[in-house]
PLY file of the C-alpha trace (Angstrom):
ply
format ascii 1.0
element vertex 163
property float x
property float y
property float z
element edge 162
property int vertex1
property int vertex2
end_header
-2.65 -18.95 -36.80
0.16 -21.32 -38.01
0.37 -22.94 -41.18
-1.57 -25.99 -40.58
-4.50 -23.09 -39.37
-4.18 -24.35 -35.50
-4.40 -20.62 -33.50
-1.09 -20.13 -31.78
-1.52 -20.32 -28.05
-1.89 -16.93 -26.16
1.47 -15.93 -24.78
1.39 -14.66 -21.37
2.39 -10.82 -21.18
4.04 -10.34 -18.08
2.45 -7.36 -15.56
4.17 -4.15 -15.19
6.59 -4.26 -12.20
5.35 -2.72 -8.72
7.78 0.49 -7.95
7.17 -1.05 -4.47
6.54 -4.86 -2.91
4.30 -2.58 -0.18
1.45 -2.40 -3.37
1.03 -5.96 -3.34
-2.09 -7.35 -2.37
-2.44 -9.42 0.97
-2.86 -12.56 -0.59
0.17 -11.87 -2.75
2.38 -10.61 0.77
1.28 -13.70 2.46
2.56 -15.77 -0.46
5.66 -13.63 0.60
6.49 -13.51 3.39
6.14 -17.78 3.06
9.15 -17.26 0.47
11.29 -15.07 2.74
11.08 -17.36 5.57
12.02 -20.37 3.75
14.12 -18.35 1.42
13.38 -20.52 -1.54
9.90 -22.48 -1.97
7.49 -24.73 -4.33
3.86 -24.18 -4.66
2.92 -27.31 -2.44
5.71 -25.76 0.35
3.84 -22.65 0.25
0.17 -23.83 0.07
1.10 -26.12 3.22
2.66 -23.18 5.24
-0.38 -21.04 4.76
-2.85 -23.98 5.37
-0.73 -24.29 8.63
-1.38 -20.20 9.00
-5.25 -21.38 9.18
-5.35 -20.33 5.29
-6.23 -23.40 3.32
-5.97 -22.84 -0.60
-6.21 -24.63 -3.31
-3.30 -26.07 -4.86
-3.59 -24.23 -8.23
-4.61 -20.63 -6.26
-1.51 -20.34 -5.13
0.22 -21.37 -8.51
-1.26 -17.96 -9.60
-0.29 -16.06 -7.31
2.95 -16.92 -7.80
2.87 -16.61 -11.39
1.50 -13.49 -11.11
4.06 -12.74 -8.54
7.25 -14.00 -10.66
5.46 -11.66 -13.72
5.86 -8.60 -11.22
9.10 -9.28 -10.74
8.88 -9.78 -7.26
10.19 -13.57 -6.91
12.35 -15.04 -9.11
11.30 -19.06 -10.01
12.95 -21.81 -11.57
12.37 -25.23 -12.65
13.28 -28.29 -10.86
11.95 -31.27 -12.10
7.98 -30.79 -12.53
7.92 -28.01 -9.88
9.02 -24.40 -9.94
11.39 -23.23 -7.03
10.46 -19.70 -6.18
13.14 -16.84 -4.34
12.27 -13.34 -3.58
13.65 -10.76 -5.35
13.79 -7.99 -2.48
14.72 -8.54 0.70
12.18 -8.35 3.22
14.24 -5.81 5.04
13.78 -3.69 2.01
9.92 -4.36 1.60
9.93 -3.24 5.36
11.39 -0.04 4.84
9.58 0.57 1.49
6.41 0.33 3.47
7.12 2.09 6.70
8.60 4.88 4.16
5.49 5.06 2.27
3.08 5.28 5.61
5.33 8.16 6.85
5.43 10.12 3.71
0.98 9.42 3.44
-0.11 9.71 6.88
2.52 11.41 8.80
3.67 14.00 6.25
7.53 12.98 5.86
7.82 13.34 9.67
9.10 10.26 11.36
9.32 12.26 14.47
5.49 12.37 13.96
5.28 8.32 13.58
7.55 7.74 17.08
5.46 10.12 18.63
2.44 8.35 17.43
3.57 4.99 18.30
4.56 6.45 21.87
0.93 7.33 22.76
0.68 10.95 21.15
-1.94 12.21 18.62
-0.54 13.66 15.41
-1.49 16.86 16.08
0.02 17.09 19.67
3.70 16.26 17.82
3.14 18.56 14.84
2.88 21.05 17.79
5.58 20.37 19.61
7.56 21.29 16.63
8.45 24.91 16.36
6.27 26.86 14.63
6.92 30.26 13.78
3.79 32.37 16.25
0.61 33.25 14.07
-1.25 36.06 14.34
-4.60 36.27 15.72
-7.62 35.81 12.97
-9.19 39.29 12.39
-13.25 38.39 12.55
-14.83 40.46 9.92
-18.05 42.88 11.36
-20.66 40.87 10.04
-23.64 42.13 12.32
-24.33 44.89 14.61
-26.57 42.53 16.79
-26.16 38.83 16.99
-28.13 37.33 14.03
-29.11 40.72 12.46
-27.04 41.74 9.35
-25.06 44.78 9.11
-26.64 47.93 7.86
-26.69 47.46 3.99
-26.11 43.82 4.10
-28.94 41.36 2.36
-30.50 39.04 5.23
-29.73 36.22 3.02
-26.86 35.63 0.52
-28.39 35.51 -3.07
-25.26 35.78 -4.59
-25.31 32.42 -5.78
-29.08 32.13 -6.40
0 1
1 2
2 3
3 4
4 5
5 6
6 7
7 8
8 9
9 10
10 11
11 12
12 13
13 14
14 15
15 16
16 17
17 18
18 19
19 20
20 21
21 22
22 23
23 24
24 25
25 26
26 27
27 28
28 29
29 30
30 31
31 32
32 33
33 34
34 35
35 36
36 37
37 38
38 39
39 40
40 41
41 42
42 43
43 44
44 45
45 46
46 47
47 48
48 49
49 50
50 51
51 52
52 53
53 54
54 55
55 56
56 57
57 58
58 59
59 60
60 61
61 62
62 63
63 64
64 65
65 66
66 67
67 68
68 69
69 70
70 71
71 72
72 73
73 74
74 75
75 76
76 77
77 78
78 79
79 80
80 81
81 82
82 83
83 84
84 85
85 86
86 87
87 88
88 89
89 90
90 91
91 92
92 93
93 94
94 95
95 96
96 97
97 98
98 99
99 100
100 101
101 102
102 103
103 104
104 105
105 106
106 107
107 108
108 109
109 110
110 111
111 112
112 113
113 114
114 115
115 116
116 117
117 118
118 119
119 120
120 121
121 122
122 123
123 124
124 125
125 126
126 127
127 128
128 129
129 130
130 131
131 132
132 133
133 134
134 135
135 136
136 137
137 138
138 139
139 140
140 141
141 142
142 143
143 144
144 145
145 146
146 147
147 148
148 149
149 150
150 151
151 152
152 153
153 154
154 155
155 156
156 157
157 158
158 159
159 160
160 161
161 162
C-alpha cells in the first residue's frame, strides 16, 4: 500500500528461462517462428501472419504470448511508439538443433546413426543391430517341470510365496 493507502499495482515477475526454445508450447513456437521469418515483429504483424496461417487470434492473445515469451527470455521487445517490436533471442538454427538434439538423446538413445537410419526406412531396432554387439550367450532355461504343465518333484503347483 502507498501512503495515500492506494495498493501498489502487482508487478509482473518474469518466468524462469527455458534451458531450451524446443519446451515451448506450440502456440508459443508458432508465435516464433512468425518472429524469425520477419526477423523483427509487432503484435498486429504477428496476429495477421498467423490469421493468414488459417489461425485467427485475438488481438490481445497474442500480446500474451509474447509477453510471456519476452519474460522467458526467448524474444527480446522494444517500444516504438504505442507498439512493442519483438526479435528472437536464438536463432532458429539453434532452436533446430536444440530440438533434433533433444529427440535423439529421448527416443534414439544418443545415436544419430539410429535417427538416419530411421528416417531412411529402418526400425530402431534393425539399426541398433547393425551395430556391433559383442555375441551373447544363449539363455540357460531353468528345469521347471518334468512334464509340460506339471511341476517339478518338490515344487508347490502354485506359487504362494506371495500369498
Amino acid at each position: 500500500m502507498t501512503a495515500a493507502g492506494i495498493p501498489k499495482p502487482r508487478e509482473k515477475r518474469p518466468y524462469a528461462p527455458r534451458k531450451t526454445i524446443y519446451e515451448l508450447p506450440p502456440l508459443e513456437l508458432e508465435c516464433m517462428k512468425v518472429v524469425w521469418e520477419q526477423g523483427e515483429a509487432s503484435v498486429r504483424e504477428i496476429r495477421e501472419q498467423l490469421a493468414a496461417d488459417h489461425r485467427p487470434l485475438a488481438y490481445t492473445t497474442v500480446e500474451t504470448i509474447m509477453d510471456r515469451l519476452s519474460r522467458k527470455g526467448a524474444v527480446a521487445r522494444r517500444k516504438q511508439g504505442k507498439a512493442h517490436r519483438y526479435t528472437a533471442v536464438y536463432p532458429k538454427s539453434e532452436a533446430r538443433a536444440q530440438a533434433v538434439g533433444a529427440l535423439v538423446e529421448h527416443f534414439f538413445d544418443g545415436s544419430r546413426q539410429s535417427l538416419r537410419g530411421y528416417l531412411e526406412g529402418a526400425p530402431v531396432n534393425e539399426v541398433r543391430r547393425s551395430r556391433p554387439v559383442a555375441p551373447a550367450s544363449p539363455p540357460v532355461r531353468p528345469r521347471t517341470a518334468t512334464r509340460p504343465g506339471r511341476p517339478a518333484k518338490g515344487q508347490a503347483r502354485l506359487d504362494t510365496s506371495l500369498l
